[in-house]
C-alpha positions as a Python dict, from the first residue, in 0.01 Angstrom:
ca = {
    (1, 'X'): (0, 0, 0),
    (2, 'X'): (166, 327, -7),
    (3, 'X'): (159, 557, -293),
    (4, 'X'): (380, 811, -468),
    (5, 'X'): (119, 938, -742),
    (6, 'X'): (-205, 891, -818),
    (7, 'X'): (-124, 813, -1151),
    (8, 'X'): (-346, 852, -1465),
    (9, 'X'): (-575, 1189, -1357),
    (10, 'X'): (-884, 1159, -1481),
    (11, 'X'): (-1091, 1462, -1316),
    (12, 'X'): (-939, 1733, -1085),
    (13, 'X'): (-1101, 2024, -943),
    (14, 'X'): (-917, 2363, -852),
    (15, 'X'): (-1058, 2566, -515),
    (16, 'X'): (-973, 2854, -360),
    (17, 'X'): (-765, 2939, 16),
    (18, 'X'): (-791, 3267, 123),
    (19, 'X'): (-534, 3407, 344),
    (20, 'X'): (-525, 3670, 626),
    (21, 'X'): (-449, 3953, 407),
    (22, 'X'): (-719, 3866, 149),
    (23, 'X'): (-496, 3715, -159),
    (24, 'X'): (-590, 3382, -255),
    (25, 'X'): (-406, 3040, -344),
    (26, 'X'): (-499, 2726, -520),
    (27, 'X'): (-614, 2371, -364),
    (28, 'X'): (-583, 2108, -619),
    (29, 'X'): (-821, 1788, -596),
    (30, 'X'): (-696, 1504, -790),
    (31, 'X'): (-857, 1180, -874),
    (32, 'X'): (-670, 904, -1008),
    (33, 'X'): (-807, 633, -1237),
    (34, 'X'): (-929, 340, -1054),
    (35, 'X'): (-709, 36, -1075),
    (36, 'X'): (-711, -317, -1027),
    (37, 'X'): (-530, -378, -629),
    (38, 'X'): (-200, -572, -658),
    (39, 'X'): (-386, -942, -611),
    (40, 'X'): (-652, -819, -821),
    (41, 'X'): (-898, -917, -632),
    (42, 'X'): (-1050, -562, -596),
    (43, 'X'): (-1013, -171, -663),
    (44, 'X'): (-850, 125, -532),
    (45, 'X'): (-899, 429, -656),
    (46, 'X'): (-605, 712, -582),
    (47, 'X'): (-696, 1055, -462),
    (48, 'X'): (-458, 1386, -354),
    (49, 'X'): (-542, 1741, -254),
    (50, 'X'): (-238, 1946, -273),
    (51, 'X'): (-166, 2305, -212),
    (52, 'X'): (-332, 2247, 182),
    (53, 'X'): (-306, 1961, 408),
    (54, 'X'): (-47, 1690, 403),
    (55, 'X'): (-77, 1646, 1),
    (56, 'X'): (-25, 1279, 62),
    (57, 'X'): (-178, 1056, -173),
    (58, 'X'): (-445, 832, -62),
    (59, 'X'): (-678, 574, -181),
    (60, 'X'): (-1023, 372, -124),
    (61, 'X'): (-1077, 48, -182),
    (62, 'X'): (-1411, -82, -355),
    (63, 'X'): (-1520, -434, -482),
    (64, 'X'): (-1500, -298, -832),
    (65, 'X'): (-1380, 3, -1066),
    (66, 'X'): (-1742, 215, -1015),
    (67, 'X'): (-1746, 146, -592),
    (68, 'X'): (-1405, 269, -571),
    (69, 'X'): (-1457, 590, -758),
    (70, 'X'): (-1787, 647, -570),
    (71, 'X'): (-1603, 580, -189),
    (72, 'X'): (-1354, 822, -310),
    (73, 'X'): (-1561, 1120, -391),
    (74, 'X'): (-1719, 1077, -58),
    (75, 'X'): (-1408, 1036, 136),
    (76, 'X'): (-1320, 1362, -52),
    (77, 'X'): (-1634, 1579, 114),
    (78, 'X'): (-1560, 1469, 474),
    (79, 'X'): (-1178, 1534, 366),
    (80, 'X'): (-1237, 1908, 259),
    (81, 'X'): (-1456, 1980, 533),
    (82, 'X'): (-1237, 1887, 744),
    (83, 'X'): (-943, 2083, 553),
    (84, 'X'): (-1185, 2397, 572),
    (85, 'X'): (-1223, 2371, 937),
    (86, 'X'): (-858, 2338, 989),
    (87, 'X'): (-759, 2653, 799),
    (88, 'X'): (-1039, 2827, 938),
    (89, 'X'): (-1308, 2828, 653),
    (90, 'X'): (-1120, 2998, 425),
    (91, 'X'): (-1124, 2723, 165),
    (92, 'X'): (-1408, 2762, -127),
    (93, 'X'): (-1523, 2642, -476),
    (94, 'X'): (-1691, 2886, -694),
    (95, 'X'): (-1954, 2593, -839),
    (96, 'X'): (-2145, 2634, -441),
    (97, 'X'): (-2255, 2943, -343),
    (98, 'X'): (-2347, 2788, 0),
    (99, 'X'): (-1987, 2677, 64),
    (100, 'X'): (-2013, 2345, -71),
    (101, 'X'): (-1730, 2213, -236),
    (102, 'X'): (-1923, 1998, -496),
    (103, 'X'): (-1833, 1650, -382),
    (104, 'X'): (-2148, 1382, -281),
    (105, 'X'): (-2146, 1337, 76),
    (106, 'X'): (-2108, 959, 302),
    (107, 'X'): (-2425, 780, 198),
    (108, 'X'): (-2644, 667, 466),
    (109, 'X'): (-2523, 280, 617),
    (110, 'X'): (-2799, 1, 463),
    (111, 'X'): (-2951, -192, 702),
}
């Protein structure tokens, strides 16, 4: 499934990239509102972080509404960390004073 928006926002969060010279642009994270997949058989819930990166939009999948939303928000810490490494740590959220970038991280596998 390949997406063009992630529709319906329903929470976004704005941090900061610094450049070399010390100015400062904006990194938009959107989330999308969880919808039903096209069988309907699960969820997907549509994610994009624009202003850095590719800016594609991506998804997760989850068995319902509430998994879907959860996967995403994880996805989205290992996805910003990973953003921040790639532009040199010079990405930051003003909620963390410890460089965190407010998003729960991969929970631990059940077994």
């Amino acid at each position: 499934m390949q997406l063009d928006s992630v529709g319906e926002v329903i929470a976004a969060r704005t941090l900061k990239l610094q450049n070399d010279e010390g100015a400062s642009s904006e990194v938009s994270v959107l989330l999308g509102k969880p919808q039903p997949t096209p069988d309907q058989r699960d969820y997907y819930c549509p994610y994009q972080i624009k202003g850095a990166g590719s800016e594609k939009v991506k998804y997760s999948y989850g068995i319902d509404a509430v998994q879907a939303l959860l996967l995403t928000l994880s996805i989205l810490s290992v996805q910003l960390e990973v953003l921040n490494k790639e532009t040199g740590g010079r990405l930051s959220w003003e909620g963390d004073e410890n460089g965190g970038f407010g998003f729960p991280e991969m929970p631990p596998a059940i077994t």
